[in-house]
DOMI-503176 format. One record per residue (C-alpha): residue number from 1; residue in one letter; chain; z, x, y. Coordinates in Angstrom, 2 decimals. Last residue first. Layout:
BEGIN
<node i="NUM" aa="A" ch="A" pz="Z" px="X" py="Y"/>
...
This chain:
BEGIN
<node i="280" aa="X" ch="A" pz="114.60" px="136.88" py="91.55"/>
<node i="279" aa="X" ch="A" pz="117.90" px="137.86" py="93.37"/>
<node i="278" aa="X" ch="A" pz="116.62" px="140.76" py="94.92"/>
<node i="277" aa="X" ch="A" pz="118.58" px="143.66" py="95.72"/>
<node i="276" aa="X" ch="A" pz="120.30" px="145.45" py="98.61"/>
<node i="275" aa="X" ch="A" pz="122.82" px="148.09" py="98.81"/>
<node i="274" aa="X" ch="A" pz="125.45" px="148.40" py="101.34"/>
<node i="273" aa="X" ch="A" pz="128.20" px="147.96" py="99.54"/>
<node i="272" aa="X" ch="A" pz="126.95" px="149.32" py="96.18"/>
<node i="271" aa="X" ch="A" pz="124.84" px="148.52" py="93.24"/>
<node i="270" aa="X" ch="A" pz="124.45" px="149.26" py="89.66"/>
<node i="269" aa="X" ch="A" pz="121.05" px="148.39" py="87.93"/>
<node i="268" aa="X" ch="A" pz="121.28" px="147.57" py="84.10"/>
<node i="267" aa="X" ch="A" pz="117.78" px="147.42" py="82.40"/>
<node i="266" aa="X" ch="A" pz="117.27" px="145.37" py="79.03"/>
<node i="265" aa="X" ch="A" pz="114.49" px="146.71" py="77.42"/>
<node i="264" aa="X" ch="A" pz="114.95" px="146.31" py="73.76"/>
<node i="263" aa="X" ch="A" pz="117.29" px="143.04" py="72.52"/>
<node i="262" aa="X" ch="A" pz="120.06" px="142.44" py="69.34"/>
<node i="261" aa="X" ch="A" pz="122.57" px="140.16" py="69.26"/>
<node i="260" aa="X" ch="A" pz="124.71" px="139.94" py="66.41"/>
<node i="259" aa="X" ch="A" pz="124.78" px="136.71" py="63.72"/>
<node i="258" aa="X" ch="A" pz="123.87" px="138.71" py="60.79"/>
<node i="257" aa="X" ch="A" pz="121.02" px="140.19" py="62.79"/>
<node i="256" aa="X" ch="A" pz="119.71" px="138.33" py="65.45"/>
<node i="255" aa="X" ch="A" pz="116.51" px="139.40" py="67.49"/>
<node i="254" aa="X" ch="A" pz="116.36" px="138.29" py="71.06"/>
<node i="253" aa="X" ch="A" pz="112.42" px="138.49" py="72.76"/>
<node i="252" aa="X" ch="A" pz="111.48" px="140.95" py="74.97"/>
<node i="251" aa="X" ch="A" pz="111.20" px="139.51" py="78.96"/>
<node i="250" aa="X" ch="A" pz="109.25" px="142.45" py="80.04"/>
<node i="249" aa="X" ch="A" pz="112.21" px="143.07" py="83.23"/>
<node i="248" aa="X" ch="A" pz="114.53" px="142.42" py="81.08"/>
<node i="247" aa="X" ch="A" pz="117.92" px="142.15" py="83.75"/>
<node i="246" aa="X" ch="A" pz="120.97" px="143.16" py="84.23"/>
<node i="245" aa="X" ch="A" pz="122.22" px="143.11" py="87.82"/>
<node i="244" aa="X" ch="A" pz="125.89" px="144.89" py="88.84"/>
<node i="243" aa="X" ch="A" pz="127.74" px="144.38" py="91.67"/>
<node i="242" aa="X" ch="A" pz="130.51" px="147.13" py="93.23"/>
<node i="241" aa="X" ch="A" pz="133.16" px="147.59" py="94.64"/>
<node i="240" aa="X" ch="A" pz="135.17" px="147.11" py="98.42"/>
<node i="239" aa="X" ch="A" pz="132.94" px="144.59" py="100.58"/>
<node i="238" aa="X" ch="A" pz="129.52" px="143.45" py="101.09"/>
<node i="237" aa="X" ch="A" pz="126.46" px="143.82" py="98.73"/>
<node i="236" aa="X" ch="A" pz="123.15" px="142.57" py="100.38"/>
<node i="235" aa="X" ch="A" pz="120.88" px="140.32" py="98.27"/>
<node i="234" aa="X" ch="A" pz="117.48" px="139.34" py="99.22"/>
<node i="233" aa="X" ch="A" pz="115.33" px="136.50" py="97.81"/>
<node i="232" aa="X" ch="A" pz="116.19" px="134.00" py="101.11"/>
<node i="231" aa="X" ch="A" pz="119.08" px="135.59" py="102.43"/>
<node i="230" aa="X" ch="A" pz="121.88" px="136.21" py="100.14"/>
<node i="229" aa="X" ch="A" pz="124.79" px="137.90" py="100.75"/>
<node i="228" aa="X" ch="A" pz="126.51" px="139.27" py="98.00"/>
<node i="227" aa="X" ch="A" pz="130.39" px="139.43" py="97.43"/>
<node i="226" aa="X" ch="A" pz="133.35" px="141.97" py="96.04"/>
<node i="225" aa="X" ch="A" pz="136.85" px="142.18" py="96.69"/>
<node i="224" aa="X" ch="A" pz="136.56" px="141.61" py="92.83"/>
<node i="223" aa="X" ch="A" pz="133.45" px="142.05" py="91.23"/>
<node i="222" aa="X" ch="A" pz="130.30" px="140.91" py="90.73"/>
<node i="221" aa="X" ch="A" pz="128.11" px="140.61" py="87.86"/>
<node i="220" aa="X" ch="A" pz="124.62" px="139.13" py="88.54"/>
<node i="219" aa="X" ch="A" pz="122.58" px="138.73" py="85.40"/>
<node i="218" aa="X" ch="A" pz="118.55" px="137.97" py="85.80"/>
<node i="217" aa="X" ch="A" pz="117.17" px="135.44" py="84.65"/>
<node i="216" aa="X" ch="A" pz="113.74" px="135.19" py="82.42"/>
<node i="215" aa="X" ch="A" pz="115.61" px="136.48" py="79.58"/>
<node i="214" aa="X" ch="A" pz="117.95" px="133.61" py="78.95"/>
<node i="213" aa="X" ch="A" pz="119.70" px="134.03" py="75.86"/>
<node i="212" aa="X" ch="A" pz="119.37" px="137.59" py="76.47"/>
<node i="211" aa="X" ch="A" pz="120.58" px="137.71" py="80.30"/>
<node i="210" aa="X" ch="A" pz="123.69" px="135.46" py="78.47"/>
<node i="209" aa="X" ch="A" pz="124.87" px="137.74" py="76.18"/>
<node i="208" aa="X" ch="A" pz="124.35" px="140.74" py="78.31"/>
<node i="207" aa="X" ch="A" pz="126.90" px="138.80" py="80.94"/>
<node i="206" aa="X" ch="A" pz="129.78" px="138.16" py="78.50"/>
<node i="205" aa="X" ch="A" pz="129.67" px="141.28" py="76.29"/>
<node i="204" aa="X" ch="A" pz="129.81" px="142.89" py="80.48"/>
<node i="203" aa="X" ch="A" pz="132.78" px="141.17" py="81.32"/>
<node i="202" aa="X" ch="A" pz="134.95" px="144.38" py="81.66"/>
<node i="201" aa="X" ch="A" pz="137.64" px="142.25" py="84.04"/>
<node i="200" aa="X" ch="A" pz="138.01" px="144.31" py="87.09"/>
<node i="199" aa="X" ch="A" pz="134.34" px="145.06" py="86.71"/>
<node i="198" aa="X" ch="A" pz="133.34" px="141.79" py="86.98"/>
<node i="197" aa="X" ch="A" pz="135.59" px="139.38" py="88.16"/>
<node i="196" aa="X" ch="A" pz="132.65" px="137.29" py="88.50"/>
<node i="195" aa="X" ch="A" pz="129.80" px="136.44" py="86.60"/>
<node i="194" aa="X" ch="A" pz="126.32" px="134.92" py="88.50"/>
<node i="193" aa="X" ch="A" pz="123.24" px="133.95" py="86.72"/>
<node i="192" aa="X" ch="A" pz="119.91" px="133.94" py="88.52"/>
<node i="191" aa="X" ch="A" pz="116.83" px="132.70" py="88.57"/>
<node i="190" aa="X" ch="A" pz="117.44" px="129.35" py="90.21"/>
<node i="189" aa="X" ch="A" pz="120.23" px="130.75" py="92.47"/>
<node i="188" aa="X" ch="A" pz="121.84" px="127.39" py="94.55"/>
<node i="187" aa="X" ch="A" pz="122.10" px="125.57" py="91.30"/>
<node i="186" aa="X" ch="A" pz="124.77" px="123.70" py="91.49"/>
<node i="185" aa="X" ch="A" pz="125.79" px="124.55" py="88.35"/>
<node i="184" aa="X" ch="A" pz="123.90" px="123.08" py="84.84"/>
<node i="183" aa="X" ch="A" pz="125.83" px="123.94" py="81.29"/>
<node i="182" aa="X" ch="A" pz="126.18" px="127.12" py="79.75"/>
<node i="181" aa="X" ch="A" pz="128.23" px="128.48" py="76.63"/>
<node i="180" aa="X" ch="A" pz="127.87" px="132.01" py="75.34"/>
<node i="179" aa="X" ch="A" pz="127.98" px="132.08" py="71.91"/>
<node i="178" aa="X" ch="A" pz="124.96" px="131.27" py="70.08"/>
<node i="177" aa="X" ch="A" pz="123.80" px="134.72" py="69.34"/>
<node i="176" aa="X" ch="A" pz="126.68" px="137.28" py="69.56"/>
<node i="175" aa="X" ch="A" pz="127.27" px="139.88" py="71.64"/>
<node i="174" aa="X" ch="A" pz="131.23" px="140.61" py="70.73"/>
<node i="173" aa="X" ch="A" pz="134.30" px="140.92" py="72.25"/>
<node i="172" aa="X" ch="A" pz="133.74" px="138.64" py="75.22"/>
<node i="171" aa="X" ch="A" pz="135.95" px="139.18" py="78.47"/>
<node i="170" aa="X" ch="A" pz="139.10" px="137.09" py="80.10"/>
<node i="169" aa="X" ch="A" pz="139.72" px="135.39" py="76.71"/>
<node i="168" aa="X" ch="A" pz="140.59" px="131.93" py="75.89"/>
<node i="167" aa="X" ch="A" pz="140.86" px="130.77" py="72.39"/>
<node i="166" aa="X" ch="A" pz="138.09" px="128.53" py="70.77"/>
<node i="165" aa="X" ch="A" pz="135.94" px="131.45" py="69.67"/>
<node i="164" aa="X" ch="A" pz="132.40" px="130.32" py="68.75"/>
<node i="163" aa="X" ch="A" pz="131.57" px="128.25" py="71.02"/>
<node i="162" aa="X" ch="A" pz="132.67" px="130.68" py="74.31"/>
<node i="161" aa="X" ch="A" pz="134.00" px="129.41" py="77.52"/>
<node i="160" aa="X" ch="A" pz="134.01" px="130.45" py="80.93"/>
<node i="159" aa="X" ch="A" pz="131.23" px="128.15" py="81.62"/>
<node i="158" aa="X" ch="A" pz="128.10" px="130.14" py="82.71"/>
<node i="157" aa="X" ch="A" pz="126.26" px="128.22" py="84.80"/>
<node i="156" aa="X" ch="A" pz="122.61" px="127.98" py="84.46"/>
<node i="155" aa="X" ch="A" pz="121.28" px="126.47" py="88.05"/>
<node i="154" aa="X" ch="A" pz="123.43" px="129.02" py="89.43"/>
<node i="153" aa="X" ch="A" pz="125.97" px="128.72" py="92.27"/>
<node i="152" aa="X" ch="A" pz="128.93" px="127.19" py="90.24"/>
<node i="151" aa="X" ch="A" pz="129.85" px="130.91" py="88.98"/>
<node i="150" aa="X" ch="A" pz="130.45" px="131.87" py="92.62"/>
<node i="149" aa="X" ch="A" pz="133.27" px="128.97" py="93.76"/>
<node i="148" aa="X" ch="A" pz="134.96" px="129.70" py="90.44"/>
<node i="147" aa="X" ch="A" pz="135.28" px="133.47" py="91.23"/>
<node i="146" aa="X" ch="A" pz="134.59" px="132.83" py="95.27"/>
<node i="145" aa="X" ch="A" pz="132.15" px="130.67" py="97.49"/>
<node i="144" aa="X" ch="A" pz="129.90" px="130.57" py="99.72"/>
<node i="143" aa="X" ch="A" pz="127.41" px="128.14" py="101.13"/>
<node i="142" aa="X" ch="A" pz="126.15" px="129.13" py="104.61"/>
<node i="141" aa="X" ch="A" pz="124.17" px="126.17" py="106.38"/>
<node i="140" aa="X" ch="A" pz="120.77" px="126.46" py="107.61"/>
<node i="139" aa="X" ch="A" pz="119.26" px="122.79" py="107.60"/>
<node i="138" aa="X" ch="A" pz="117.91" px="124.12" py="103.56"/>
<node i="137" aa="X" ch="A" pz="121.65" px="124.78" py="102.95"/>
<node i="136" aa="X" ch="A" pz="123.09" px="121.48" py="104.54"/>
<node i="135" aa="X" ch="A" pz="120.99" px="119.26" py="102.57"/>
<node i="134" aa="X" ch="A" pz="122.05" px="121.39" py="99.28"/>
<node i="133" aa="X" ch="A" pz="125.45" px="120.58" py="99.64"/>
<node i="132" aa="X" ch="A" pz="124.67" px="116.98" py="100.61"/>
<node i="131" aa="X" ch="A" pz="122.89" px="116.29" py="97.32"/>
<node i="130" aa="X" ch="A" pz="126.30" px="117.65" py="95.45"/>
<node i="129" aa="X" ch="A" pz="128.05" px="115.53" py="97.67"/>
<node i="128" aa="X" ch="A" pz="125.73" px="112.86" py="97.26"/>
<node i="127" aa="X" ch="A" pz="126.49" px="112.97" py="93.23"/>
<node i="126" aa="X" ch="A" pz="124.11" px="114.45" py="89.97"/>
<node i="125" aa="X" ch="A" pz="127.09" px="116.84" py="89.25"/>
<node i="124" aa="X" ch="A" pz="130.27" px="116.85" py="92.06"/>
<node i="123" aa="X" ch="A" pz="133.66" px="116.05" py="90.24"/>
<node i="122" aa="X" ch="A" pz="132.76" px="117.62" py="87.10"/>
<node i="121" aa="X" ch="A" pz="130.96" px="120.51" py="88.60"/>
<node i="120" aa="X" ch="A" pz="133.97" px="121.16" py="90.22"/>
<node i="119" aa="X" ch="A" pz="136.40" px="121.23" py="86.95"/>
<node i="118" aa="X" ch="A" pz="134.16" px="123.25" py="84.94"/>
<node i="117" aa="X" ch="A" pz="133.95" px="125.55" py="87.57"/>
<node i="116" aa="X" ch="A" pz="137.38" px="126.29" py="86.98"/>
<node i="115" aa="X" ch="A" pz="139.84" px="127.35" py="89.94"/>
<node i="114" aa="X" ch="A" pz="137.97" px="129.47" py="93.23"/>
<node i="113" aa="X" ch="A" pz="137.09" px="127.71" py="96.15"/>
<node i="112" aa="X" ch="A" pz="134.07" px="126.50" py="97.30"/>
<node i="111" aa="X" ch="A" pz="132.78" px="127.25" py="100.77"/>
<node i="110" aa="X" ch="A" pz="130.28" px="125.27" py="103.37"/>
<node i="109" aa="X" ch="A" pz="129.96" px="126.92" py="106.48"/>
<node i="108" aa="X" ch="A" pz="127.78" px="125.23" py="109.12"/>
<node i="107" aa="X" ch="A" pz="129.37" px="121.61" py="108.23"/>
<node i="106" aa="X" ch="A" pz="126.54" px="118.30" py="109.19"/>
<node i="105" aa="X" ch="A" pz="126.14" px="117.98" py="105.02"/>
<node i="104" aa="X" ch="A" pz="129.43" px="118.18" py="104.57"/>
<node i="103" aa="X" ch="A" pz="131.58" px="115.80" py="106.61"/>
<node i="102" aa="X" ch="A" pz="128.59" px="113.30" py="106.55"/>
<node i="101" aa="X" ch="A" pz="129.28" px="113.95" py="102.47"/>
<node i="100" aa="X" ch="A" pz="132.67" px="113.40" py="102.91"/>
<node i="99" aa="X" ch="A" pz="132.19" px="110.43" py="105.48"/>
<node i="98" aa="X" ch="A" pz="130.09" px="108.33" py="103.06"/>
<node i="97" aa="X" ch="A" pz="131.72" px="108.64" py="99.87"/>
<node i="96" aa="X" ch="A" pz="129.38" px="109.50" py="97.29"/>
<node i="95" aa="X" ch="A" pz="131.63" px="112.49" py="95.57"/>
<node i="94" aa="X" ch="A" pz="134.83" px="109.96" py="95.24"/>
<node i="93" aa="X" ch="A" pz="134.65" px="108.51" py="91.64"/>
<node i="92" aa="X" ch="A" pz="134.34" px="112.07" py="90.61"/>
<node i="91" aa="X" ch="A" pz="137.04" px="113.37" py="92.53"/>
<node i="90" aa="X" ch="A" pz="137.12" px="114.96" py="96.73"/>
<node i="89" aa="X" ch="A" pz="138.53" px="116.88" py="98.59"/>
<node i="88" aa="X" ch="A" pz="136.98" px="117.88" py="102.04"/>
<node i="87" aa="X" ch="A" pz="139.11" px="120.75" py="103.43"/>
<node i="86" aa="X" ch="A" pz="138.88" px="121.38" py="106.97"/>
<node i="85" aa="X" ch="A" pz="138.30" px="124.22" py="109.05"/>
<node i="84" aa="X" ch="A" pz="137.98" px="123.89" py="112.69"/>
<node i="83" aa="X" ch="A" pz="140.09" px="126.44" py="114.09"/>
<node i="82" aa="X" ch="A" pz="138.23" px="129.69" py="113.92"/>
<node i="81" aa="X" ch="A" pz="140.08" px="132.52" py="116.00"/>
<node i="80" aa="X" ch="A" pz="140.27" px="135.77" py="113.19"/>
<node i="79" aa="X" ch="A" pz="143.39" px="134.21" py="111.66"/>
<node i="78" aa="X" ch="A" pz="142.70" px="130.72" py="112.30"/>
<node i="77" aa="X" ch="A" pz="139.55" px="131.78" py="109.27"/>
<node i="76" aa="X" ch="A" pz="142.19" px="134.29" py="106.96"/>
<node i="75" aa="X" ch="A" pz="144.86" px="130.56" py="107.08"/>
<node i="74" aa="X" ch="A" pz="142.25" px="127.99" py="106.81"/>
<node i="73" aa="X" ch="A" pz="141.08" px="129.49" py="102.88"/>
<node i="72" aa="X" ch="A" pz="145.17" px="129.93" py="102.22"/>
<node i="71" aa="X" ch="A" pz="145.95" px="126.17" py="103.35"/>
<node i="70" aa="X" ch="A" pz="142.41" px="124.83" py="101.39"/>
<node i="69" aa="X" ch="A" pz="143.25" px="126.57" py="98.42"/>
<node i="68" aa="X" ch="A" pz="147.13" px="125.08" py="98.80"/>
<node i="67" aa="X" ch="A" pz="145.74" px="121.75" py="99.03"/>
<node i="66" aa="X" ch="A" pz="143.57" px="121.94" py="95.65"/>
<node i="65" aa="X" ch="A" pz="146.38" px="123.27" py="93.83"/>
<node i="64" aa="X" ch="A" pz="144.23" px="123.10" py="90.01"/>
<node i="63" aa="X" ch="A" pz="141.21" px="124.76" py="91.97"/>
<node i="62" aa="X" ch="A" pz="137.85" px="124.22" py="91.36"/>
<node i="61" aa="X" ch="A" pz="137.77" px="120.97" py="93.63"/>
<node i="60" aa="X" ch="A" pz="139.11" px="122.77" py="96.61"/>
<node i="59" aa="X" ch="A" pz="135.85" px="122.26" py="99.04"/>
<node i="58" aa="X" ch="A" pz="136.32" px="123.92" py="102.02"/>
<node i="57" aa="X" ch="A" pz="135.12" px="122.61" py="105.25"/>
<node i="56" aa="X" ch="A" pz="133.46" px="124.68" py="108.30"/>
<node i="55" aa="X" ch="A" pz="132.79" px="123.81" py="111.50"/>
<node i="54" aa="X" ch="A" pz="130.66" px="123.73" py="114.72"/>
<node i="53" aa="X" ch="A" pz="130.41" px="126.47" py="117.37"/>
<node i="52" aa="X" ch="A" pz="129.33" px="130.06" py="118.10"/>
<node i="51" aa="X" ch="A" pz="132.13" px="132.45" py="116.17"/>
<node i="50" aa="X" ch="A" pz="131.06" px="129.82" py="113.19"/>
<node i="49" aa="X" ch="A" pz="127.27" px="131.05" py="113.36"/>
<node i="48" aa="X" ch="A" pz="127.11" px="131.63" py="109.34"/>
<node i="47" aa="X" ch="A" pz="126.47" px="135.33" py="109.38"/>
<node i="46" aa="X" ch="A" pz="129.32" px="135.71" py="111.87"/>
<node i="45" aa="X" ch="A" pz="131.83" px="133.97" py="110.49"/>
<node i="44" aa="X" ch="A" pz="130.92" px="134.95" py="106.65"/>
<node i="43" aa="X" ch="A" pz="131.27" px="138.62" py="107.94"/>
<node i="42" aa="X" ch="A" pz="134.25" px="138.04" py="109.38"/>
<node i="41" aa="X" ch="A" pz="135.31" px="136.55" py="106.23"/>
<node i="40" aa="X" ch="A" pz="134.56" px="139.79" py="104.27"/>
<node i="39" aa="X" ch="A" pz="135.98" px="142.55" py="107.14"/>
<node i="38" aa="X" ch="A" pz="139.32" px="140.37" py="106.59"/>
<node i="37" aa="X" ch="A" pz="138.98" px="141.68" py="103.23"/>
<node i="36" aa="X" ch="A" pz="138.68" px="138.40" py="100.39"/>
<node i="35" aa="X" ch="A" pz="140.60" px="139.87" py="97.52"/>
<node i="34" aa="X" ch="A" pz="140.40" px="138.75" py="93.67"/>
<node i="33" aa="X" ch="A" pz="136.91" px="136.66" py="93.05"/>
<node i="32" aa="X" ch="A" pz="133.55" px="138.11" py="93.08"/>
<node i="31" aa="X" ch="A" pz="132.48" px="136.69" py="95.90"/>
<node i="30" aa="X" ch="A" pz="128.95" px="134.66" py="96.85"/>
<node i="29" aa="X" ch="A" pz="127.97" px="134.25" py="100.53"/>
<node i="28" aa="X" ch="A" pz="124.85" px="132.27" py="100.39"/>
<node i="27" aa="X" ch="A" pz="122.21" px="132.17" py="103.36"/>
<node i="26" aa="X" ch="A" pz="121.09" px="128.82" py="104.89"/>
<node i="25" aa="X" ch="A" pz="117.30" px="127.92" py="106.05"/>
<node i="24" aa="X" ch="A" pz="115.76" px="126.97" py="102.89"/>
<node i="23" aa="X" ch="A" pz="111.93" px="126.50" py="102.77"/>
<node i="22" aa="X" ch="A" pz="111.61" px="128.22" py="99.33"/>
<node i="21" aa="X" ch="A" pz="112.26" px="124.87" py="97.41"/>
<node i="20" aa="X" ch="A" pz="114.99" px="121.98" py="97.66"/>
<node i="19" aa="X" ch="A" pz="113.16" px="119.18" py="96.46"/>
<node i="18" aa="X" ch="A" pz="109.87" px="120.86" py="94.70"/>
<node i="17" aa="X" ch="A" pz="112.21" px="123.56" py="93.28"/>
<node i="16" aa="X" ch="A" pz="115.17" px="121.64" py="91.89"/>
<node i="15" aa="X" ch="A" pz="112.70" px="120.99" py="88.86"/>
<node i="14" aa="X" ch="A" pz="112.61" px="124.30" py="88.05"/>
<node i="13" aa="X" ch="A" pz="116.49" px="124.27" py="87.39"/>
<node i="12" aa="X" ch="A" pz="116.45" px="121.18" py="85.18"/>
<node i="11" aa="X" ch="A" pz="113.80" px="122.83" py="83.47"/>
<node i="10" aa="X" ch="A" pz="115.51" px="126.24" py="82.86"/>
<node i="9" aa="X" ch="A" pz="118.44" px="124.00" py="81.40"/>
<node i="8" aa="X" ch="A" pz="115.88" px="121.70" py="79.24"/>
<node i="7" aa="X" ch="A" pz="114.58" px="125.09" py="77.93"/>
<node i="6" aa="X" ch="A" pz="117.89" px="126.51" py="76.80"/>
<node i="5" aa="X" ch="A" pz="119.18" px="122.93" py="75.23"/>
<node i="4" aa="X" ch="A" pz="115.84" px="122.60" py="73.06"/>
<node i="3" aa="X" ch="A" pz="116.12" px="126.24" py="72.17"/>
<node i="2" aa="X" ch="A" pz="119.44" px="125.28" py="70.67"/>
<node i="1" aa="X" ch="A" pz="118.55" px="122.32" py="69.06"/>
């Protein structure tokens, strides 16, 4: 059942391919969570086109205080000039209205706050918001997001959550098989996974777990104060730390050995601002 579950997920993501596919216009601008540097969001105005017209809306779902995401998001944009900013909110029952997802898919900046992912993808899976998110991408729109906001941009999300340990904890203590819990993001990164908080928060049980449950992705951790921006395949690191990419570059198979993890040839690359990398 397991294996069943892993391959339907890398199918789901395949299939976004043919609809969405390699003719995408838009960059990503994916943080790490914690501080977003003034140099950060000017970097997200300029990269986007906001210093040059249009708008940009900020989608709170993520966050439990969906308002005060969209105050403190509006607040570091008036800051450097940019007025039009608006947050689009929206719930389940909500994500095919027509003017939110006019609202969206006609935005130049699209950005997700931070929260639970679980919570967004909730509100947004299989809807025209979701649709509308994507639209706006392959037109040429910049989606970013932070913490929250970056886990949702994989096909494969990583939850937060693990099955085996009901309790909460910021970082895995073991590698176990079975453990790390996924469901479908938005799927902006096809053959990637994204972790956030990285460093800050020693997640790396939680990342190698999932690059060996899924060996044909590669693991993007980023950390706080941290983002990547992604044009096309390419990945430039922007901001204070520091991203890390584990991959299997000869895709070994997982061995399990009284429930622990085991896997030869995993590579860990460390990169700085600065640096570039491919996302594939």
């Amino acid at each position: 059942m397991r294996r069943f579950y892993i391959l339907l997920l890398l199918f789901a993501a395949g299939s976004a391919l043919p609809v969405f596919g390699q003719s995408n216009k838009g960059k990503l601008f994916i943080i790490g969570g914690g501080e977003r540097t003034l140099d950060m969001v000017k970097r997200m105005v300029q990269e986007s086109g906001l210093d040059k017209g249009g708008y940009a809306v900020v989608l709170p779902m993520s966050s439990q205080e969906p308002d005060s995401a969209v105050i403190y998001t509006k607040q570091q944009f008036t800051d450097l000039g940019i007025d039009h900013v608006y947050g689009v909110f929206c719930t389940k029952a909500q994500a095919n209205d027509p003017a939110k997802v006019d609202s969206i898919t006609h935005a130049k900046l699209i950005y997700i706050s931070g929260g639970d992912q679980n919570r967004f993808m909730d509100a947004v899976a299989g809807s025209e918001v979701e649709k509308a998110i994507h639209k706006a991408y392959k037109n040429g729109a910049m989606v970013g997001g932070t913490s929250a906001g970056a886990a949702v941009m994989s096909a494969v999300m990583i939850t937060g959550n693990s099955r085996k340990k009901t309790e909460y904890s910021a970082t895995f203590k073991t590698i176990e098989a079975d453990n790390i819990e996924t469901r479908p993001g938005l799927g902006m990164l096809t053959k990637s996974i994204v972790d956030q908080h990285f460093v800050k928060r020693s997640r790396h049980n939680r990342l190698i777990s999932a690059v060996i449950e899924y060996p044909a992705l590669k693991g993007i951790g980023i950390d706080e104060a941290t983002a990547i921006l992604v044009k096309g395949k390419d990945a430039e690191v922007v901001g204070l730390s520091q991203v890390l990419v584990y991959s299997t570059p000869k895709r070994p198979k997982k061995s399990v050995k009284s429930g622990k993890l085991g896997a030869r040839g995993l590579r860990l690359d460390i990169y700085l601002p600065g640096d570039h990398f491919s996302v594939e």
